[in-house]
MIDREN-342031 format. One record per residue: z, y, x of N, C-alpha, C in turn; residue number from 1. Coordinates in steps of 0.05 Angstrom, whole numbers, padded with zeros to 5 digits. Last residue first. Example, Ala and Ser with C-alpha at 12.3 -4.5 7.8 and 13.67 -1.06 7.14 Angstrom:
2
<n_up: 00142&n_north: -00045&n_east: 00257&ca_up: 00143&ca_north: -00021&ca_east: 00273&c_up: 00157&c_north: 00001&c_east: 00258&resi: 2> .
<n_up: 00156&n_north: -00114&n_east: 00264&ca_up: 00156&ca_north: -00090&ca_east: 00246&c_up: 00156&c_north: -00066&c_east: 00264&resi: 1> .
This chain:
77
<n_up: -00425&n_north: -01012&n_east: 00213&ca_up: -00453&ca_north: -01023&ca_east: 00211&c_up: -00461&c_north: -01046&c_east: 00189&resi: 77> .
<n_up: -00379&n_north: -00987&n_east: 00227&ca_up: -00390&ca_north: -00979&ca_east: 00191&c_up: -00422&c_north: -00993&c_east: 00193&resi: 76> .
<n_up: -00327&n_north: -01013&n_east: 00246&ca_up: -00355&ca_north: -01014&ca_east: 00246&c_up: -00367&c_north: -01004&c_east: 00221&resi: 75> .
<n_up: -00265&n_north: -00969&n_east: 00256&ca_up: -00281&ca_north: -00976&ca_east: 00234&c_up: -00314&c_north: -00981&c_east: 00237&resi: 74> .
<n_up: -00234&n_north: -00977&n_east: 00319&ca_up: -00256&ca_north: -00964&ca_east: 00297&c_up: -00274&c_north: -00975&c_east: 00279&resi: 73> .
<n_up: -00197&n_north: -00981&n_east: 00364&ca_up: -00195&ca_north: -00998&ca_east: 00345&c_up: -00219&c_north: -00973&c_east: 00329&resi: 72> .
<n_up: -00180&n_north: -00950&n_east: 00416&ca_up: -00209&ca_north: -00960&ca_east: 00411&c_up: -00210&c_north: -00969&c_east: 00385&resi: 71> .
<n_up: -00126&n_north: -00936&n_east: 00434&ca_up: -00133&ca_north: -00973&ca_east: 00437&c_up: -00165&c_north: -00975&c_east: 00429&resi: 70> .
<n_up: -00126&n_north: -00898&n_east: 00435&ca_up: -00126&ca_north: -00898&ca_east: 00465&c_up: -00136&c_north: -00932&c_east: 00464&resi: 69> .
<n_up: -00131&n_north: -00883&n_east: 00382&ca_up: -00164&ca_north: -00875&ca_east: 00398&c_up: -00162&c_north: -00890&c_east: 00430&resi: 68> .
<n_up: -00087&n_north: -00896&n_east: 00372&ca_up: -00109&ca_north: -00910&ca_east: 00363&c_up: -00127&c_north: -00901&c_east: 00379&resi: 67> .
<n_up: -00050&n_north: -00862&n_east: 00392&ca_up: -00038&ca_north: -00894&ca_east: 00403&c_up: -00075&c_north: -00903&c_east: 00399&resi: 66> .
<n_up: -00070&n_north: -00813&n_east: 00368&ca_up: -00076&ca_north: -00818&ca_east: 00408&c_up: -00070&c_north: -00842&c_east: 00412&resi: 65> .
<n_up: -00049&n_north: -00818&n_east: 00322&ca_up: -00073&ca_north: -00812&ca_east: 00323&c_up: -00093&c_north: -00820&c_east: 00351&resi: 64> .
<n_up: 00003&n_north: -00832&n_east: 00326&ca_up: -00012&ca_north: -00850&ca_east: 00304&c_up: -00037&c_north: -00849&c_east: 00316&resi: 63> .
<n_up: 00020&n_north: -00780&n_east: 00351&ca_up: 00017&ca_north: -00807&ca_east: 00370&c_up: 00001&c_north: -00828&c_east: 00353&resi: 62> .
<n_up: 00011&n_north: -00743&n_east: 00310&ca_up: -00011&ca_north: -00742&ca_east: 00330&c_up: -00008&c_north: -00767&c_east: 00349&resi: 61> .
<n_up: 00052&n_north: -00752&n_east: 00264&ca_up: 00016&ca_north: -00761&ca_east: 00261&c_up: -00002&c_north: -00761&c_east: 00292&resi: 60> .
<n_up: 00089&n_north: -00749&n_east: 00301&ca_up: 00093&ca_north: -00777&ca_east: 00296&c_up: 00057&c_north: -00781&c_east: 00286&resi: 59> .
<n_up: 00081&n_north: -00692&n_east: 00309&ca_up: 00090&ca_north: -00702&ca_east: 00334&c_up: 00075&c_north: -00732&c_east: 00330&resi: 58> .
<n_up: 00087&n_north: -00680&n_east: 00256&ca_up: 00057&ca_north: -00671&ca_east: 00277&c_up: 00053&c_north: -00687&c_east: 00301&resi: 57> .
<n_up: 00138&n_north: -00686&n_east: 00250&ca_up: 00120&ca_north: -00701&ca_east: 00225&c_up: 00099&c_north: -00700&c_east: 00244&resi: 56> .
<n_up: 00157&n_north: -00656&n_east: 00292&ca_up: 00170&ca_north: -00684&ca_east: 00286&c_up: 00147&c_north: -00699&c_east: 00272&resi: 55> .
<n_up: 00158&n_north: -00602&n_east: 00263&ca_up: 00143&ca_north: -00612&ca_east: 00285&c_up: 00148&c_north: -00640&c_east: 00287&resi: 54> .
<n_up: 00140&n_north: -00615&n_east: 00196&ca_up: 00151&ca_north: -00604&ca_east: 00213&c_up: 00142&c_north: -00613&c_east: 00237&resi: 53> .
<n_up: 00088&n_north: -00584&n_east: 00148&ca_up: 00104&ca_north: -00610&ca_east: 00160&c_up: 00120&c_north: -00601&c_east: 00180&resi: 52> .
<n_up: 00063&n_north: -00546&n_east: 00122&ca_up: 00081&ca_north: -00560&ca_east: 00113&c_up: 00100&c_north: -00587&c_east: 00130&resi: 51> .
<n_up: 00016&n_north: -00550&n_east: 00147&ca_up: 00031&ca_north: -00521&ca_east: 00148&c_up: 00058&c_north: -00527&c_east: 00133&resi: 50> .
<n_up: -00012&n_north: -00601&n_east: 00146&ca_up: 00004&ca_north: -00599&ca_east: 00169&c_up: 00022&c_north: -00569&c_east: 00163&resi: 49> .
<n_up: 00004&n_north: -00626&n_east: 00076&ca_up: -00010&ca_north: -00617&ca_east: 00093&c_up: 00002&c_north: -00601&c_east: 00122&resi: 48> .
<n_up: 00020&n_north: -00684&n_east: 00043&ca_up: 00031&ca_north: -00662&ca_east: 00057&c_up: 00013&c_north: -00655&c_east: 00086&resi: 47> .
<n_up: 00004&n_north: -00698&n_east: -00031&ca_up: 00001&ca_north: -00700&ca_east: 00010&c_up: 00015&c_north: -00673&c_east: 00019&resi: 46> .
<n_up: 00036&n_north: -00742&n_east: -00071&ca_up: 00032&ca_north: -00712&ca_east: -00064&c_up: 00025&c_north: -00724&c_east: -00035&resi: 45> .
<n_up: 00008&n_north: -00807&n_east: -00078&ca_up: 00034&ca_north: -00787&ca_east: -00088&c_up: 00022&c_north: -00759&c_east: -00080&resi: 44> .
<n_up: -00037&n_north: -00826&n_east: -00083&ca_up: -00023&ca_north: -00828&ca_east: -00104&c_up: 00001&c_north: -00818&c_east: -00114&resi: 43> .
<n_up: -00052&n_north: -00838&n_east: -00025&ca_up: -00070&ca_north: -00827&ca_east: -00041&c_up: -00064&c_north: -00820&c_east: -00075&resi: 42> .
<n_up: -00003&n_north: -00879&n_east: -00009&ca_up: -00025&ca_north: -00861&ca_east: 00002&c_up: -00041&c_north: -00856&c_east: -00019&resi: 41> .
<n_up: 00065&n_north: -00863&n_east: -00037&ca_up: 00034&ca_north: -00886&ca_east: -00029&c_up: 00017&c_north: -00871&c_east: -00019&resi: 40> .
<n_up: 00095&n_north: -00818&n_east: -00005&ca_up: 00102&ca_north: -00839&ca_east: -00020&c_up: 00074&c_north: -00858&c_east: -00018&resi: 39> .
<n_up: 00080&n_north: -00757&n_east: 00012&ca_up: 00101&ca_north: -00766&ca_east: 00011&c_up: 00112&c_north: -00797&c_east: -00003&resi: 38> .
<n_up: 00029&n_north: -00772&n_east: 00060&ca_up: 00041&ca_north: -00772&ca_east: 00040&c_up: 00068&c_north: -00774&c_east: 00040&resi: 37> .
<n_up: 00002&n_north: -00725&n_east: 00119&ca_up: 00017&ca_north: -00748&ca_east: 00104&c_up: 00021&c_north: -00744&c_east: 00078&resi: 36> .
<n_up: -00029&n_north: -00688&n_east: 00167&ca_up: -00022&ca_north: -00695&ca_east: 00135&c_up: -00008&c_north: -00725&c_east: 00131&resi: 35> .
<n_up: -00074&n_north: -00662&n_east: 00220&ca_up: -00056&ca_north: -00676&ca_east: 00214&c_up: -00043&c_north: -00671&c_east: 00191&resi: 34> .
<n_up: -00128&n_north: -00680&n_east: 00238&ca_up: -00128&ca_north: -00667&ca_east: 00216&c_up: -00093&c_north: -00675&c_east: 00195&resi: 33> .
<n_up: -00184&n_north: -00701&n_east: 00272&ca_up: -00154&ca_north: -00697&ca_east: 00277&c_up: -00148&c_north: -00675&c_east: 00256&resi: 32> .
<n_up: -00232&n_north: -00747&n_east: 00248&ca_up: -00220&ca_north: -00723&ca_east: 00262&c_up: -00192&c_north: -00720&c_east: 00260&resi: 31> .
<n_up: -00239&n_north: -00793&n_east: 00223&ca_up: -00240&ca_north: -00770&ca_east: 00211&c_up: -00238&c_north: -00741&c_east: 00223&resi: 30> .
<n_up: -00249&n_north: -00855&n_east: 00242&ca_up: -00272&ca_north: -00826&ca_east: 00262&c_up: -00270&c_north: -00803&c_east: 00243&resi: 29> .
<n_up: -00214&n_north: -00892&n_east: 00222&ca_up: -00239&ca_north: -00883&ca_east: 00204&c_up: -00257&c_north: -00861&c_east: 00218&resi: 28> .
<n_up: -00182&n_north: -00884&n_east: 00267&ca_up: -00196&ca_north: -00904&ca_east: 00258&c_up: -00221&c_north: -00908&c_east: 00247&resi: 27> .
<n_up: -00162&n_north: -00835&n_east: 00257&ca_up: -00166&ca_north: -00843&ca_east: 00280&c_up: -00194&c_north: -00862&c_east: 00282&resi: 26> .
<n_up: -00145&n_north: -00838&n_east: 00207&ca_up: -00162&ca_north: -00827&ca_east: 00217&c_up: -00175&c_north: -00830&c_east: 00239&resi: 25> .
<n_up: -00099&n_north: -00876&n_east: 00218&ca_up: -00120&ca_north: -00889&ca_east: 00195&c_up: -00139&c_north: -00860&c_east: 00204&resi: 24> .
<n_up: -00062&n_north: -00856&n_east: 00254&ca_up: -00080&ca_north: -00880&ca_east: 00261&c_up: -00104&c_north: -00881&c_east: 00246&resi: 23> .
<n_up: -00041&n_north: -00812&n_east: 00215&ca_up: -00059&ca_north: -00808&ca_east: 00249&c_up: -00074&c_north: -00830&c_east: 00254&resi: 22> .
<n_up: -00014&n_north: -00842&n_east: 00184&ca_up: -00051&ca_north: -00826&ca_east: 00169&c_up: -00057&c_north: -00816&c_east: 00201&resi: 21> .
<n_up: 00021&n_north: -00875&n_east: 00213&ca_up: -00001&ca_north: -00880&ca_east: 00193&c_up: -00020&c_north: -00869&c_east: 00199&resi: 20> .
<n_up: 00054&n_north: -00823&n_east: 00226&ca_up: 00033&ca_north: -00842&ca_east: 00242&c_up: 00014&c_north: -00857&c_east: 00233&resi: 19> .
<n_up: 00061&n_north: -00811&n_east: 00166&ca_up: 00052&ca_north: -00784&ca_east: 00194&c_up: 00040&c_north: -00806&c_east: 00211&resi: 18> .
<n_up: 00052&n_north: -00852&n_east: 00119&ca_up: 00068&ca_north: -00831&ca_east: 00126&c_up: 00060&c_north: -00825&c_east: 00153&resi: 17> .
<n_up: 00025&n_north: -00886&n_east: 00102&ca_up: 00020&ca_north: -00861&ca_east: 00077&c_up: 00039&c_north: -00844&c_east: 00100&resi: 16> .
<n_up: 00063&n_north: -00944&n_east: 00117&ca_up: 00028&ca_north: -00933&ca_east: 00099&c_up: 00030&c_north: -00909&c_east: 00082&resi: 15> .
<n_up: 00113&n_north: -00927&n_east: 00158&ca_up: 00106&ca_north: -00936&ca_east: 00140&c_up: 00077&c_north: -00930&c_east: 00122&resi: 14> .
<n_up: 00131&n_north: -00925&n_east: 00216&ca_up: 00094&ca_north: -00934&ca_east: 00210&c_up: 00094&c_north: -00947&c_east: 00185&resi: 13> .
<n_up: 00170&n_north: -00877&n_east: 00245&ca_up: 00160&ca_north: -00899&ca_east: 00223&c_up: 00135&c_north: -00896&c_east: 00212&resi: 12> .
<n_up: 00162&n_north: -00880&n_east: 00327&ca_up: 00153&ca_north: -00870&ca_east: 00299&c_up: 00162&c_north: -00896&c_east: 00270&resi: 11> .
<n_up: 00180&n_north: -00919&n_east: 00363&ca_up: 00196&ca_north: -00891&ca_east: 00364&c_up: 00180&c_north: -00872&c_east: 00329&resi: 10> .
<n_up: 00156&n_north: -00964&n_east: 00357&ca_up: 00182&ca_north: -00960&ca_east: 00359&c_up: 00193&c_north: -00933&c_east: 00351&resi: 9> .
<n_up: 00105&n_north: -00973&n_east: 00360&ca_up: 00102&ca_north: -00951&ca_east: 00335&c_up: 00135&c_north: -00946&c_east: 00332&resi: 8> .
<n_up: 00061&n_north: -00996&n_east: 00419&ca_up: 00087&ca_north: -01000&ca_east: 00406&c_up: 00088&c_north: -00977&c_east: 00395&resi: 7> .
<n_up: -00012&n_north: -01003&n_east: 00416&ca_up: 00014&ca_north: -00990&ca_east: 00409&c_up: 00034&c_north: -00989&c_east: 00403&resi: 6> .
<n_up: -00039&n_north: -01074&n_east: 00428&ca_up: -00038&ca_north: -01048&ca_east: 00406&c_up: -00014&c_north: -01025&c_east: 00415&resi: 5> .
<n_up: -00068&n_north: -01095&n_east: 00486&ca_up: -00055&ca_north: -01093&ca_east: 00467&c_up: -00050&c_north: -01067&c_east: 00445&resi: 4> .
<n_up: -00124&n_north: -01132&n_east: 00512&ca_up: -00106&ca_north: -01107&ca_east: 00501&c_up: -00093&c_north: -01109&c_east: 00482&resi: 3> .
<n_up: -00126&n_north: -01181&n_east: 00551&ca_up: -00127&ca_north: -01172&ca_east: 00527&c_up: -00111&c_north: -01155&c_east: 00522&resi: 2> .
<n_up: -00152&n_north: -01199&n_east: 00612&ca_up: -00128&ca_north: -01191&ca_east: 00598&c_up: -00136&c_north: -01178&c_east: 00571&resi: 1> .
């Protein structure tokens, strides 16, 4: 059986916003370090977790647990 990815239904998984940057760390082995953008990634303002609400923490930390639970990681070999 082949695994499958994370349904992102209940979060928006737009690039730059709370699930996103949970997955893309996740991914990249950054640690848990929850932030978003407000707009492109790396090009608008970030929003750091003392700034976010619970909702925003909620949607970066499933981004963060959907990915680690599927394994998906950046080979850096």
């Amino acid at each position: 059986m082949i695994a499958e990815r994370p349904r992102t239904a209940l979060y928006d998984a737009r690039h730059g916003g709370p699930y996103d940057r949970g997955s893309a760390d996740s991914y990249y082995s950054r640690g848990y370090q929850p932030h978003y953008f407000e707009g492109a990634t790396s090009i608008t303002p970030r929003v750091e977790m003392a700034d976010m609400t619970a909702a925003e923490i909620t949607a970066y930390t499933a981004g963060f647990n959907d990915n680690e639970s599927f394994g998906d990681k950046k080979d850096w070999g």
